[in-house]
N, C-alpha and C positions, 0 to 999 in steps of 0.2 A: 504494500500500500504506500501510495507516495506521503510523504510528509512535508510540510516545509517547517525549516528549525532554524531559529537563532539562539548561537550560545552567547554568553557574557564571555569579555574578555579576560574576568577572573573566574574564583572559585564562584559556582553556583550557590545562590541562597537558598533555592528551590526551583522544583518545575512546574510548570503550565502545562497541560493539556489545553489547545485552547479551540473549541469548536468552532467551527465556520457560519455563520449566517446561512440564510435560503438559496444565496445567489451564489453558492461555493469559496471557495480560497479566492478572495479578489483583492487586490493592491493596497485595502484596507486592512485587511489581514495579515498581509504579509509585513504590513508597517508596523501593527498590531506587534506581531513576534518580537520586531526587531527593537521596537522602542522596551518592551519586556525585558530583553536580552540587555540591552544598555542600563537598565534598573539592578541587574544581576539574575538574570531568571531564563533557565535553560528552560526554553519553548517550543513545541510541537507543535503546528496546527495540521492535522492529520485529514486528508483528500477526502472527505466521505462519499465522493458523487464518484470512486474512479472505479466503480463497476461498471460505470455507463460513460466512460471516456474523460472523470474529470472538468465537467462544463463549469464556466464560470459564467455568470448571465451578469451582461456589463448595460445591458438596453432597460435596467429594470422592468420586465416584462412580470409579474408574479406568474400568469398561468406558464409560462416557461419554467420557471426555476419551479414550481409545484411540478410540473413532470417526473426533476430530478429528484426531486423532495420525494414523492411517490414511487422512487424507486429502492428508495432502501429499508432495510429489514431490520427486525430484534439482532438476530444471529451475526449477518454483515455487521452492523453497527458492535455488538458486544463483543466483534473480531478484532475492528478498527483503534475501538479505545481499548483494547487488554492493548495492543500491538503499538501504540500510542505510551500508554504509561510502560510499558516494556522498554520501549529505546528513550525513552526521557530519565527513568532509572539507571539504565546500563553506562549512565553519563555521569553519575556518582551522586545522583541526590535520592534523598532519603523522603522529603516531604513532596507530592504533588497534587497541585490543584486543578480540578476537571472548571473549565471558563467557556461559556459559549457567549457569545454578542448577541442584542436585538434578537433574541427569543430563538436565538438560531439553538441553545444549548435543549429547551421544550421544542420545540419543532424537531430536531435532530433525532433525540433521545425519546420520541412521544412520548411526554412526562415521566420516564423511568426515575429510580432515584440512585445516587453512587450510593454505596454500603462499603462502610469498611470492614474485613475479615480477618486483619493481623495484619497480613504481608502486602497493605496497598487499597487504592479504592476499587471497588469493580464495578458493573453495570449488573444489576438487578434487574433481569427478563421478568 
């Protein structure tokens, strides 16, 4: 699954998982990370549309990005974010927080809630 990440130039304070809005990973996002990253925060924002080619909808159309939005799943999604907090971890940080923007994180996750279990948060199907 594609990711896009920015690390800090030092030791991380902690990680971001940070979800994508309706309209995918768009240049808002990716800004998103990077100003994260300059605060000290090793950040993920993980592709979730890239079962269906990764579309970023730049024309704000909603019934368009609702396509994308319609295309993913419990399972895809609860792939995306273990796989997400997996390489945000393997980067040496211990605390990570699940972030979505403008309802992107309810819209993404239809209202799921993170649980933590010991070893990290996960997605409750």
């Amino acid at each position: 699954m594609p990711l896009t990440v920015s690390e800090p130039s030092g030791t991380a304070r902690a990680g971001i998982v940070l979800l994508h809005e309706i309209w995918g990973v768009t240049d808002a996002i990716k800004d998103f990370t990077s100003c994260l990253a300059a605060r000290g925060y090793i950040t993920a924002a993980p592709h979730l549309y890239h079962r269906v080619g990764s579309p970023v909808v730049t024309d704000r159309v909603f019934n368009k990005a609702r396509r994308y939005h319609d295309s993913l799943t419990a399972e895809g999604l609860s792939i995306d974010l273990e796989s997400a907090l997996e390489w945000t971890r393997a980067h040496g940080v211990r605390k990570v927080a699940v972030v979505g923007l403008h309802g992107g994180h309810h819209r993404a996750l239809g209202g799921r809630q993170i649980e933590n279990r010991g070893r990290g948060d996960l997605l409750r199907l």
